[in-house]
N, C-alpha and C positions, 0 to 999 in steps of 0.2 A: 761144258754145259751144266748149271746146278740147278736142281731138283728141288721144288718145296718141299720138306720131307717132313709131318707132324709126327708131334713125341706121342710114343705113349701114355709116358708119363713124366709132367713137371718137375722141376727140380727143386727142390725143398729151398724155402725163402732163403735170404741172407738173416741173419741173427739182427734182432732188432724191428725188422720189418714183419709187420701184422699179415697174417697168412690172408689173403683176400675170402671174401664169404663165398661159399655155396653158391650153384647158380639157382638152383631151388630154394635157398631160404628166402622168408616173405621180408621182404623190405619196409622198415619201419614208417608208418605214415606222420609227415611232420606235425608237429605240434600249431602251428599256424592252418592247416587245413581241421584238424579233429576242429579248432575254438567254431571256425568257418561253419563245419557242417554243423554245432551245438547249437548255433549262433541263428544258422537257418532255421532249425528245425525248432529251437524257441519262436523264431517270428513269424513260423509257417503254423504254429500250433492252434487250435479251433478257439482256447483259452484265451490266447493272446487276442486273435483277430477279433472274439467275442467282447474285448475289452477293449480295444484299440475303436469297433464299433461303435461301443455305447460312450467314448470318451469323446467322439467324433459328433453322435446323435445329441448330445446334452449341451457339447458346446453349440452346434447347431440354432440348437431349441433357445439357447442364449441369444443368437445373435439374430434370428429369424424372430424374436418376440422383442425384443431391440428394434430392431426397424419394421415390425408391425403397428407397434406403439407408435412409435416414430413418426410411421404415418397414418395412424389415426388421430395424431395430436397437430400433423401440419395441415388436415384435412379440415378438423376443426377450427383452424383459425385460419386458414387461406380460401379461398375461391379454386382451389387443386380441384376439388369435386368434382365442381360445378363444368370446371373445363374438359375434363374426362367426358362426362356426360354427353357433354357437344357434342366431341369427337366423335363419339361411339353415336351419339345417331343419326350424324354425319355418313359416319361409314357405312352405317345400312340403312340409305336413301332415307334414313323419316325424318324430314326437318320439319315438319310442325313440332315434332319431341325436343328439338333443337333448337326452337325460337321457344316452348317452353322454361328448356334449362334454360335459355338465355335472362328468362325475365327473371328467375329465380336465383341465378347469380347476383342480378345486378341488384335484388332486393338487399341478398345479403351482403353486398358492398354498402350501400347505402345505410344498411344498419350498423355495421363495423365504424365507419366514417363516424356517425353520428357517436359512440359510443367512446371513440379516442376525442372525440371533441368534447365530450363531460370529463375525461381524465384532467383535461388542461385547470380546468376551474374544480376541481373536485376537492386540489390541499385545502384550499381556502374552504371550503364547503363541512372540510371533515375537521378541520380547525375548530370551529363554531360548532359544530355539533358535538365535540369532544369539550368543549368547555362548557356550553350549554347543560350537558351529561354533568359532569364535574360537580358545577356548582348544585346543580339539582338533585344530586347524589348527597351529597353536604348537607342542604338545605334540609332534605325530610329527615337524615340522620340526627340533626339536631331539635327539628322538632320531636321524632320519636324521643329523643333524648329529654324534652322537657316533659313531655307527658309523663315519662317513665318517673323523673325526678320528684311530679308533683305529688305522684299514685306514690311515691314512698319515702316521700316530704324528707329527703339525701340530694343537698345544691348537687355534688359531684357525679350523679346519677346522668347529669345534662349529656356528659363526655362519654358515656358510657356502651354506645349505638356505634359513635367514632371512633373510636379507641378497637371496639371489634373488627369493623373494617380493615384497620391497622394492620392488627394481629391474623386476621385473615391473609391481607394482601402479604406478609411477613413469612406467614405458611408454605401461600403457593409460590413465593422467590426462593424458597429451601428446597420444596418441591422438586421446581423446573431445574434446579443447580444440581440436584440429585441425580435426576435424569437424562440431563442433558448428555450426560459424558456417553452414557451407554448407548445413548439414542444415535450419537453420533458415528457409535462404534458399528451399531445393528443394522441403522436403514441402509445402509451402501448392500446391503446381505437382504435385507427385504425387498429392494428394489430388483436386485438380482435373481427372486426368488421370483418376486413375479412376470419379470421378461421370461425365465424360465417355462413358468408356466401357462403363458400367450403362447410361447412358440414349440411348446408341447402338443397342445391344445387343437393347433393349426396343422401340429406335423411338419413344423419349418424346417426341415431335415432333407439330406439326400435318399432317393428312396432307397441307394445300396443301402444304407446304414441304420434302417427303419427297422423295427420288431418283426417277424417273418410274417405275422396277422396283419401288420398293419400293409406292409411291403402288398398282399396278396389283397388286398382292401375287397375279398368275397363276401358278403353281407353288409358291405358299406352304405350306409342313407343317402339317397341321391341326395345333394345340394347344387345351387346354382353352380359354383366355379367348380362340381364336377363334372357337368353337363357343359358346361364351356371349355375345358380342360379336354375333354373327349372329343367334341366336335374340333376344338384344334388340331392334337393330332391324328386326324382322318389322314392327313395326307389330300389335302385338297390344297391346292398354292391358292387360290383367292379368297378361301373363307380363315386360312391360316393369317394371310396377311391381315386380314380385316379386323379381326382378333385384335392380330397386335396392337393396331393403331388406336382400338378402343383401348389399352390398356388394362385396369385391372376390373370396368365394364363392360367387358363381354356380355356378363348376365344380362344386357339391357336387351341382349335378341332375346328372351325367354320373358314367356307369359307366367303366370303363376302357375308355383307346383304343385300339385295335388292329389291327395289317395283318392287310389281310383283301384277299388276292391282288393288285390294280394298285392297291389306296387303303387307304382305313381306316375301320373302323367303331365306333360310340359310340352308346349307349342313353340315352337321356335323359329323366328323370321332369320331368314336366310340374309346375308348381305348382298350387295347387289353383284351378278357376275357369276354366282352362286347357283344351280339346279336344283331342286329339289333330288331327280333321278341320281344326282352325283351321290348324295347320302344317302339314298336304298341300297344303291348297290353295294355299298360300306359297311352293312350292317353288321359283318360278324368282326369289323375291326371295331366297331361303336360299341359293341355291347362288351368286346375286349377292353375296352378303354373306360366302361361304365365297371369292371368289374364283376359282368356276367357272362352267363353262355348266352349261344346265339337264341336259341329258342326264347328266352325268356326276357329280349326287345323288340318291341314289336314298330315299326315306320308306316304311318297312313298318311294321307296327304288331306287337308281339311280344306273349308272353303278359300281361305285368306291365300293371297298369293305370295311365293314364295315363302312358304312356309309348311314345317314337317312337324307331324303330333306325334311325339315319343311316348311308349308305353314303359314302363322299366318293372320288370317286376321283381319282388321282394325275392333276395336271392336264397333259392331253392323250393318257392313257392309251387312254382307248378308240377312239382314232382311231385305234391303231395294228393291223393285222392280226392274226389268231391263226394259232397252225401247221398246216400239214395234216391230214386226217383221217387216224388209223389206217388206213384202207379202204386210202389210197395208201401208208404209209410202210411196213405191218407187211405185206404183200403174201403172204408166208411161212406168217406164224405167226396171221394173226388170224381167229378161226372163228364162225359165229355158231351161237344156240340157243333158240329161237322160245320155248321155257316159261322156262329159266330161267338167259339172257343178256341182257345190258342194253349196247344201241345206244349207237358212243361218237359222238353227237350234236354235241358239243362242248364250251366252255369256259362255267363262269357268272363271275360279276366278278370273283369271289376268285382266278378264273385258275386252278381246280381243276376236272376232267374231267365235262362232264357226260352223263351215262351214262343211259339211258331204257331199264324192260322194255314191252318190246309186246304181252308173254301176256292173250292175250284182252280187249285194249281195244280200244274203237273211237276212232277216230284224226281230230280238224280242225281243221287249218290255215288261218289265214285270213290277210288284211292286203290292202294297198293293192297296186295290180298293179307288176309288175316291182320287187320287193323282195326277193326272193330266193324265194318259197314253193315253187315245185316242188323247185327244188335242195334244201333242206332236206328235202321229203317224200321224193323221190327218195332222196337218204341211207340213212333210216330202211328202205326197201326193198330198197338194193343193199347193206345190211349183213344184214338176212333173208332175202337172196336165198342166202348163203352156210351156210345151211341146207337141209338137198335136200331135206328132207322138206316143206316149204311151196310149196304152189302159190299162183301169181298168179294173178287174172285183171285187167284194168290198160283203161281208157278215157282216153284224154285229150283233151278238148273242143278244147286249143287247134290240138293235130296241126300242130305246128311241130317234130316230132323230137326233143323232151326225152326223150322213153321211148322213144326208136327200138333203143336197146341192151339191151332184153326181149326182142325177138321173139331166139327160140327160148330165154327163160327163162319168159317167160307163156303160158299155155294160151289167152290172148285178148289181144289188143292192137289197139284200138279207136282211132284218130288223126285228129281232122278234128274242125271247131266248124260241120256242118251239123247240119239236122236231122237228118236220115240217119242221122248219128254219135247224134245224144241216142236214136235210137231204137236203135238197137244198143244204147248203154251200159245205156239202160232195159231190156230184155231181157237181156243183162247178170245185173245187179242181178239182177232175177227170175230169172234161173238159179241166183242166189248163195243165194235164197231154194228155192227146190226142193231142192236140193242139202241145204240147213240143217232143210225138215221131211223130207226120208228121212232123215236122221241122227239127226232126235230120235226117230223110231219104229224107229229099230233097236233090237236086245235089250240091255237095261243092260249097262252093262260096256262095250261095243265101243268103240275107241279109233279116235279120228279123226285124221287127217292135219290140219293145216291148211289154212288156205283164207281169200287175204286178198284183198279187190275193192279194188280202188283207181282211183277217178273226182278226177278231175285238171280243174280247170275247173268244180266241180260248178253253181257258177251258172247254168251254160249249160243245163244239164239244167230246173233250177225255172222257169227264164224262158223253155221251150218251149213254143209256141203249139199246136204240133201235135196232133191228136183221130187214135184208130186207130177201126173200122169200127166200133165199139162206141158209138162219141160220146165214150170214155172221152182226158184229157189226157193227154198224158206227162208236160208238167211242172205246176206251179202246187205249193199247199199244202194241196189239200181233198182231202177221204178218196177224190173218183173219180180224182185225180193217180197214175198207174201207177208215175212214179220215186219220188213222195214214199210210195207207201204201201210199197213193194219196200223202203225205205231205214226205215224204220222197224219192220220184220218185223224187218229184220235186228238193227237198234238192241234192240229188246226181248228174241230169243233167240237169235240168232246166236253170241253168245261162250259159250253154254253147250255147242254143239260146236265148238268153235273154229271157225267161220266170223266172220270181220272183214272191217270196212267203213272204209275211212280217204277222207277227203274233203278234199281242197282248193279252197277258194273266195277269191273275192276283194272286196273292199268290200262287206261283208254289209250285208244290209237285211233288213226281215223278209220282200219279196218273193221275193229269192235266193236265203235261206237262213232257212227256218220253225224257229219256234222250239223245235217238237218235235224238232227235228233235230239243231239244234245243241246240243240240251241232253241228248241221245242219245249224246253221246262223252265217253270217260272221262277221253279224253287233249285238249284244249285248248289250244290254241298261236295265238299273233298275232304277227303283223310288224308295222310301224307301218301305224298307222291315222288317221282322218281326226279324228274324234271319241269324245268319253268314251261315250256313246251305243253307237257301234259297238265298243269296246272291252269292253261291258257283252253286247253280241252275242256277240262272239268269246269271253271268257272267264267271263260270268257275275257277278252281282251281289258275290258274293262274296268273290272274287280282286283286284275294281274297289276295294272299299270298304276292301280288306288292304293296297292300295299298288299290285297290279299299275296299269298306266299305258302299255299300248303307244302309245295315241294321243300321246305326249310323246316318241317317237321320233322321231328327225329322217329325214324323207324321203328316201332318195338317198344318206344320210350312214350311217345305221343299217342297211345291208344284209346282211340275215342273222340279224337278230337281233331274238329273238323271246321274250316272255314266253310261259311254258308254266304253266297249271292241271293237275296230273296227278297221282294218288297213284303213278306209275310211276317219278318219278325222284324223286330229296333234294331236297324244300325244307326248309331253315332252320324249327325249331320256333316255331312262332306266327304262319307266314306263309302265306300262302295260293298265292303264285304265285314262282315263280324265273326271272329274264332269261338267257336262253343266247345265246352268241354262236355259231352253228354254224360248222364246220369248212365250206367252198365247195370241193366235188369238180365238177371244170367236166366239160363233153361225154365228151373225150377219155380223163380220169381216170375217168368214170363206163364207159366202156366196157371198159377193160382189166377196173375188176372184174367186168362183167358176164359177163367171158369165165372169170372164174378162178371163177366160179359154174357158167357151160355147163360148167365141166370137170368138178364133182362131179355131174354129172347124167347119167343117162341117154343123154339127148336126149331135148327137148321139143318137140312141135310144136304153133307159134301159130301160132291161128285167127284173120285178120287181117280177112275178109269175113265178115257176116253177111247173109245173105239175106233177104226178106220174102215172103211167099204164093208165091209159086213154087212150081211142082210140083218135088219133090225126085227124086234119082235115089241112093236109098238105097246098093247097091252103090260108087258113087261116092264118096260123102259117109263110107263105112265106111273107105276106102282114104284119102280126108283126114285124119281123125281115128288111123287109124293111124301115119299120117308114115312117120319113116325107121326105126320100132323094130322087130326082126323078127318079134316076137310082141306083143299088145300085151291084158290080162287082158282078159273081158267085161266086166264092170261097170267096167271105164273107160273103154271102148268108149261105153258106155249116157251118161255122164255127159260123154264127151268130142262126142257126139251131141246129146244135149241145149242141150251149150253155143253149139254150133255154130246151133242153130235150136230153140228151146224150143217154139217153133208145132207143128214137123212131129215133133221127136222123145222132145220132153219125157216125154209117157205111154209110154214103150216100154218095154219090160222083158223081159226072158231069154228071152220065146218069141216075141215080136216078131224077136227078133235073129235068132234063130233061122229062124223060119219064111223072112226075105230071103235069108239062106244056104244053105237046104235045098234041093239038088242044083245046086249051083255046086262044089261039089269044094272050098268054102273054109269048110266047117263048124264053127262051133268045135270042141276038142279037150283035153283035158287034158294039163298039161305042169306036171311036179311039184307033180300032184293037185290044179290050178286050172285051171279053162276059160278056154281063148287063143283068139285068131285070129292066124293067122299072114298075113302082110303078102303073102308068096311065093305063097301058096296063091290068096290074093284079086285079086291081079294079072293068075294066068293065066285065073282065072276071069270077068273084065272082058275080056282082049284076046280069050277065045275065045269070049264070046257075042253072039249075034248081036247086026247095027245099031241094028233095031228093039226089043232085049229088055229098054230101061231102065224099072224102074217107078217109081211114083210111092209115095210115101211118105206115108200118113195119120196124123195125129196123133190 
C-alpha cells in the first residue's frame, strides 16, 4: 500500500529552468487591463461627461433650431396651422373654434392661389417694368446731362451723368466680386449660427444634458407650452391623449395668461372625458411639472364648464413677508365702522388688500395650534375696537395674555384654560343671550349698539367635563350642553340685533367643535390643517370641493395664512373660497392700538372676576360696575350687573335697582332727562353705612 507522503522540502530545479515565484509575491497586472481601467476612468471622469454634455447640448440646439425654423417656414407657407388648429378644437369638443379655423384656412388658400396665379404673368410684367425703368433711367441722365452741359457751355458735359452711372455700376460689379468669395465662405457658418441660436433659445435639447439651472427650470416664467407640457404629464390617459392629437396646440385649451399679484394666472378647458376633480387631486405633480412647490399652485374651479383656473406663483414668492397692517402704519388717519367698514385683514395672492365687513356675521377661526389664529382674530377686533359704539365682551381659554390689551376696552375679560374660566365664559355667552332676547322684545324700530363675544380657545369650553347643580354640562354637544346651547341661541338670532359671536378653535373634530356650530357662522376661515377631513370641518363641503385646501398649507411655514369662506369679503367669481395672507400685529403693536381706541371712549370698566353662588353685596357690585365714570345711565347699570353675575342679577330691572338705593342718598336721578347713578353719591353711601348693613342680593 503507498502513502501520499509531502516533502518537506522541494528539490532544487533542474539547471535552466526558472525557479517558480513565491506563492505570496503580487502577480503582475496585465498591461491590457491597467489601459482598460485608465480608459474607464477617463470616460467616467465629471471633465469628460461635462464635455461629452455640452458636445451633445450644442449639437442639439443645432438640430432642434433646424427643425424649428423648419417649421416655422413650412407653417408659413402651407395651411399646416390652420389644420392643427381644427384638430386641437376638435379634440376639446369646441367646434364653433373649429368651423372658425376652418374659414380661416380657406381664406388663406384662396389668397396663396391668387398669388401663384400673378407669378404666371409676372416675367412679362417685370420685363416691361425693367425696360420701362431702363429707358427712364437713360432719359433724365441725359437730360441732366444737357442741362449740366449748357450751365458750362462743354458739348461733352451731355455724357457726363451717363458715364457716372457706368463707373458706379463698374464699382458695385468689383464690390460684389470682392465679396462674393467670403460671403460664400461665411453664410453656410451664419446660417448655422443662427439655427444655433433658435434651438438654444427654446432649449431644444435632452433635459439630461441641459445646464443644471436650466435642467431644474425653479423660477421659470410660465409660458403656454409650459402649462401644456405639465398638464400632459399628469398622468391622466385622456387629457394626455388629447394633447397629442392637438399637436403642437395644446395652448388652444388655455385662456390668456396673466399677472395676477406675485405669479400668474390661466384658465384652462379641459378636453372632453376629462374632470376637472382629476387635476386637484394632481396638484403636487402639476406644480412639480410647473417647476414649483406644492403650496405655491393653487386649482379653483370657475364658472365655465370643464374647466380649471391655475394660480402659479412667482417661484419663491410666497415665502417672502407682506407689509404691515394699516392698524400700525395709518395710526392717524385709519377709523373703523362696525355696519359699513371692511377690516384691512390683509393681502390675498394677487398681492391686492384684503379687506373683510364684519356687520352682523358670526365669525370661526380654526387651524392647527400656534399658526397664527388669535393674532389674526385679535386683528379683526382691534380694528373694531376703533369703533366706540361696539362693546366687547372677550374669554380667552388660553389666558396666556394675548387679550391682556382689552381690559379697560371690554366690558368682560375672561383669561385662564381652567374650568373656572369655561364656567365664566359659559355665563358669558348666556349673558350675550339675555341681552339678545331683551333686544328682540323691545319696540320695533329701536336701534342697538353692537355687541360682539369673543371666546378664544373655544375647544376648551366643548371639551368641559364639568355639570352645574342642575346635573346640566357646560360643555359637550347635546341640547343639555349650557355653552353649546348659549352658542347657538346666538348663532340662530343674534345678528338680527347686532349681537355677534366669533370663535376660535383649534384642530376641530366634531367633539370640539359640533357641527351645528360651525356651520352656524357666516364668516369661515382656517389656517393649516392636518387633514381634507378637517378642512371639510373648518370651511364646509363646499369651499373643499371649489379648490379651498388649507390642509395643503405647510405647517410652521404658512403662518398666517388662512383660506376664508365668507360672503364678507371679494372672492374671485366662480369660487367659493379666497387664501389671505394676514398682516401679524405682535403683542406690543396690538397694545399701542388698543390705547388709541381707550382714547375714543369713554372709559370702560372690565369686569375681569366672575363669581359663582355667593351671596352678593349688591351696593358693592353697583359701585364695580360703575368704575371710574361719574354717572353711569340705569339700564347700563342693569346690563353691566347682569354681566357681572347673570345668577344673582340677571332678573333685575328698574325697581329692583331702585328698591337697593332707596334711602342710601345714592338714588338714581335724572340727568338730561335719563335716569343716572352717580358714582360720588354711591361712594359716600357705602363708606357711611354701617359694618353690618351689606345685603345680599336675590336673583
Amino acid at each position: 500500500m503507498t502513502e501520499n507522503v509531502v516533502p518537506l522540502f522541494k528539490a532544487p530545479a533542474p539547471d535552466g529552468d526558472p525557479a517558480p515565484p513565491a506563492a505570496s509575491a503580487a502577480r503582475p497586472v496585465p498591461l491590457w487591463v491597467r489601459s482598460g481601467r485608465a480608459a474607464r476612468r477617463a470616460v467616467t471622469h465629471e471633465r469628460t461627461r461635462a464635455t461629452g454634455r455640452a458636445m451633445v447640448r450644442h449639437g442639439s440646439y443645432v438640430l432642434g433650431g433646424t427643425r424649428i425654423v423648419a417649421r416655422r417656414a413650412w407653417d408659413g407657407r402651407t395651411a399646416a396651422r390652420y389644420e392643427r388648429m381644427i384638430r386641437a378644437a376638435e379634440a376639446s369638443g369646441n367646434y364653433e373654434v373649429a368651423a372658425e379655423w376652418e374659414t380661416r384656412g380657406a381664406a388663406f388658400r384662396a389668397a396663396r392661389h391668387k398669388r401663384r396665379m400673378d407669378l404666371i404673368t409676372s416675367p412679362e410684367r417685370i420685363a416691361k417694368n425693367a425696360a420701362y425703368g431702363a429707358g427712364g433711367t437713360v432719359g433724365g441722365l441725359l437730360l441732366l446731362g444737357i442741362a449740366l452741359a449748357i450751365a458750362t457751355k462743354q458739348p461733352g458735359d451731355v455724357v457726363t451723368p451717363l458715364m457716372a452711372m457706368v463707373e458706379l455700376i463698374h464699382w458695385l460689379v468689383i464690390i460684389v466680386t470682392v465679396v462674393w468669395g467670403p460671403l460664400i465662405v461665411v453664410g453656410p457658418w451664419l446660417a448655422l449660427l443662427g439655427v444655433w441660436a433658435v434651438g438654444r433659445h427654446r432649449q431644444a435639447a435632452p433635459n439630461w444634458v441641459l445646464p443644471a439651472k436650466a435642467r431644474s427650470g425653479e423660477g421659470e416664467p410660465i409660458t403656454p407650452s409650459i402649462v401644456v407640457k405639465a398638464l400632459r404629464d399628469l398622468g391622466i390617459a385622456p387629457l394626455r391623449n388629447a394633447i397629442k392629437e392637438m399637436g403642437d396646440a395644446g395652448a388652444s385649451m388655455l385662456g390668456p395668461i396673466t399677472i395676477a399679484g406675485c405669479g400668474v394666472e390661466v384658465d384652462v378647458t379641459l378636453p372632453s372625458g376629462v374632470s376637472t376633480d382629476e387635476v386637484q387631486k394632481r396638484r403636487r405633480k402639476l406644480a412639480e411639472n410647473l417647476s414649483r412647490h406644492e403650496h405655491e399652485v393653487f386649482i379653483t374651479i370657475p364658472p365655465a364648464a370643464r374647466t380649471v383656473r391655475l394660480w402659479v406663483a412667482d417661484s419663491g414668492a410666497l415665502d417672502e413677508p407682506i407689509g404691515p397692517s394699516p392698524l400700525v402704519t395709518d395710526d392717524e388717519t385709519l377709523t373703523a365702522n362696525y355696519k359699513n367698514g371692511r377690516a384691512p385683514w390683509g393681502q390675498d395672492l394677487r398681492g391686492d388688500a384684503a379687506l373683510i365687513s364684519l356687520y352682523q356675521r358670526m365669525l370661526l377661526i380654526t387651524g392647527l395650534s400656534n399658526q397664527g389664529k388669535t393674532a389674526a382674530l385679535r386683528a379683526l377686533a382691534l380694528w373694531l375696537a376703533l369703533d366706540r359704539t361696539v362693546e366687547f365682551r372677550i374669554a380667552d381659554l388660553k389666558g396666556v395674555g394675548d387679550w391682556g390689551m382689552f381690559d379697560g376696552l371690554a366690558t368682560v375679560l375672561i383669561q385662564g384654560p381652567t374650568d373656572d374660566h369655561v364656567i365664566q365664559a359659559t355665563e358669558m355667552v348666556e349673558g350675550l343671550v339675555a341681552e339678545m332676547e331683551r333686544r328682540i322684545q323691545a319696540p320695533p324700530g329701536t336701534v342697538f349698539t353692537p355687541l360682539v363675544g369673543i371666546v378664544d380657545e373655544a375647544q376648551v369650553a366643548f371639551m368641559c367635563p364639568v355639570v352645574d347643580e342642575d346635573k346640566r354640562p357646560y360643555g359637550g354637544s347635546k341640547a343639555t350642553s349650557r355653552y353649546f346651547m348659549a352658542v347657538r341661541k346666538i348663532h340662530n338670532q343674534g345678528r338680527a340685533v347686532d349681537v355677534i359671536l366669533w370663535e376660535g378653535t383649534q384642530d376641530p373634530t366634531d367633539q370640539n367643535l359640533p357641527k351645528l356650530v360651525r356651520e352656524g357662522a357666516h364668516t369661515r376661515a382656517s389656517l393649516v390643517l392636518g387633514t381634507e377631513s378637517q378642512a371639510r370641518m373648518a370651511l364646509g363641503d363646499k369651499a373643499v370641493d371649489g379648490g379651498a385646501a388649507p390642509h395643503l398649507l405647510r405647517q410652521g411655514l404658512d403662518k398666517g395664512t388662512l383660506v376664508v369662506a365668507s360672503d364678507g369679503i371679494d372672492i374671485p367669481a366662480g369660487q367659493a373660497s379666497i387664501t389671505v395672507r394676514t398682516h401679524y400685529i405682535d403683542t406690543d403693536q396690538a397694545a399701542e392700538v388698543a390705547d388709541r381706541a381707550k382714547a375714543l371712549r369713554d372709559g370702560v370698566t372690565t369686569l375681569t372676576v366672575i363669581d359663582h353662588g355667593e351671596e352678593r353685596d349688591p351696593l358693592a357690585d353697583i359701585a364695580t360696575v360703575l368704575g371710574d365714570a361719574p354717572r353711569v345711565l340705569t339700564q347700563d347699570v342693569l346690563k353691566r350687573l347682569a354681566t357681572l353675575n347673570e345668577q344673582a342679577y340677571g332678573g333685575w330691572s328698574f325697581v329692583d335697582l331702585k328698591r337697593v338705593l332707596d334711602g342710601t342718598g345714592a338714588e338714581p336721578y335724572k340727568s338730561d332727562g335719563r335716569m343716572v347713578i352717580s358714582r360720588d353719591r354711591l361712594a359716600r353711601a357705602l363708606a357711611n353705612r354701617p359694618q353690618d348693613g351689606s345685603a345680599s342680593a336675590h336673583g
